[in-house]
C-alpha positions in Angstrom: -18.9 15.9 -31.5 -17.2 15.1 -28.5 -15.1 17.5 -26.0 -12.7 16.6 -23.6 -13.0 18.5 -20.3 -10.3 19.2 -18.3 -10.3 17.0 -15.2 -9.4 19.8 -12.6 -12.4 22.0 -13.6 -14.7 18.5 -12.9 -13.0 17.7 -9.8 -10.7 20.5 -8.3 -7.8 18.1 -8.3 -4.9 18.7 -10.7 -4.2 15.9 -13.8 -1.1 15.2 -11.0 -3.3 14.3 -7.9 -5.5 12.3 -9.9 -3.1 10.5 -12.0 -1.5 9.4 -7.8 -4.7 8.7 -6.4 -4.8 6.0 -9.6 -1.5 4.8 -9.4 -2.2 4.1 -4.9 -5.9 2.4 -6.2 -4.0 0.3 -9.0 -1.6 -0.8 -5.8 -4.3 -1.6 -3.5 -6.3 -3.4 -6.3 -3.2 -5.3 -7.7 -3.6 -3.5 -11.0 -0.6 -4.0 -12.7 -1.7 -2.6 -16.0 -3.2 0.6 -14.2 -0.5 0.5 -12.2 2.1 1.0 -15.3 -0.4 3.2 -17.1 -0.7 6.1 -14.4 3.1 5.4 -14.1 3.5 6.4 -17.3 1.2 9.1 -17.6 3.4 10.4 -14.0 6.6 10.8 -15.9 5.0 12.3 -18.7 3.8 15.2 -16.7 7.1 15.2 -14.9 6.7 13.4 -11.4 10.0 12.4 -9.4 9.9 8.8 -8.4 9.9 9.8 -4.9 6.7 11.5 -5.3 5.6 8.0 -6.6 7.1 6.2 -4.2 5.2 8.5 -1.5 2.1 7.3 -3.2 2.7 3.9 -3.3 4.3 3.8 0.3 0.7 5.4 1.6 -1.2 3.1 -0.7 0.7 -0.1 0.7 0.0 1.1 4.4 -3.7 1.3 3.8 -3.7 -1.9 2.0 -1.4 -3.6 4.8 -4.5 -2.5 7.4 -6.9 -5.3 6.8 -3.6 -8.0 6.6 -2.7 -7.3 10.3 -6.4 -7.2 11.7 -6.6 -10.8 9.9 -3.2 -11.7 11.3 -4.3 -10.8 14.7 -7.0 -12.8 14.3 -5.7 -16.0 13.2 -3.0 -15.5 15.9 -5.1 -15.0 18.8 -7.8 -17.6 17.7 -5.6 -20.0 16.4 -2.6 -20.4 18.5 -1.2 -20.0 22.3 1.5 -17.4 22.1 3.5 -19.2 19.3 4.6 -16.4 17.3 2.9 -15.8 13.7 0.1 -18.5 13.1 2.1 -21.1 15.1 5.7 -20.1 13.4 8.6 -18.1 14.0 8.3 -14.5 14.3 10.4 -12.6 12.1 11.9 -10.7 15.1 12.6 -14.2 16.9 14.1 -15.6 13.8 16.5 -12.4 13.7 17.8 -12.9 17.5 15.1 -10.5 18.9 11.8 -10.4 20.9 8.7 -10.8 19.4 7.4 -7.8 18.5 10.8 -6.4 18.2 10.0 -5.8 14.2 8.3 -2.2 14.6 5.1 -1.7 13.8 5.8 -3.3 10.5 5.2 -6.7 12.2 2.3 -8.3 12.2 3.3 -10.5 15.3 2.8 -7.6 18.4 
């Protein structure tokens, strides 16, 4: 025979926390069917989208880290002050200054 535990006794962190902490891994692992899972398991127990959303948003940010190191990389290896590997820079393409993007931009 077989008992369930709850999780928060385990771990300290409620079935909430854990079910956001799966739904920001599920993003940074492109997980789509963990992603919809925790989604739906988030609604169950009554999470606003904005508290999803929060997740994700924090979830994309860590995942964007490693983009921009590479980014700067390639830039700075790979071309002479051209912009984003050689192209336009968003910013430019828009009528601004490189850079001009925020920190968003992978081109400053």
């Amino acid at each position: 025979m077989t008992t369930q535990t709850d999780p928060q006794l385990e771990t300290g962190l409620s079935e909430i926390t854990l079910n956001l902490i799966a739904l920001g891994a599920a993003i940074g692992s492109n997980a789509e069917r963990a992603f919809r899972a925790h989604q739906s398991r988030l609604e169950a127990l009554g999470v606003s989208k904005e508290t999803m959303i929060e997740a994700v948003n924090m979830a994309l940010r860590v995942k964007g880290d490693p983009h921009s190191i590479m980014m700067a990389l390639a830039e700075s290896t790979l071309t002479e002050g051209g912009g984003c590997c050689g192209g336009g820079c968003a910013c430019e393409d828009a009528g601004g200054q490189k850079g001009d993007c925020g920190e968003d931009c992978d081109c400053h």
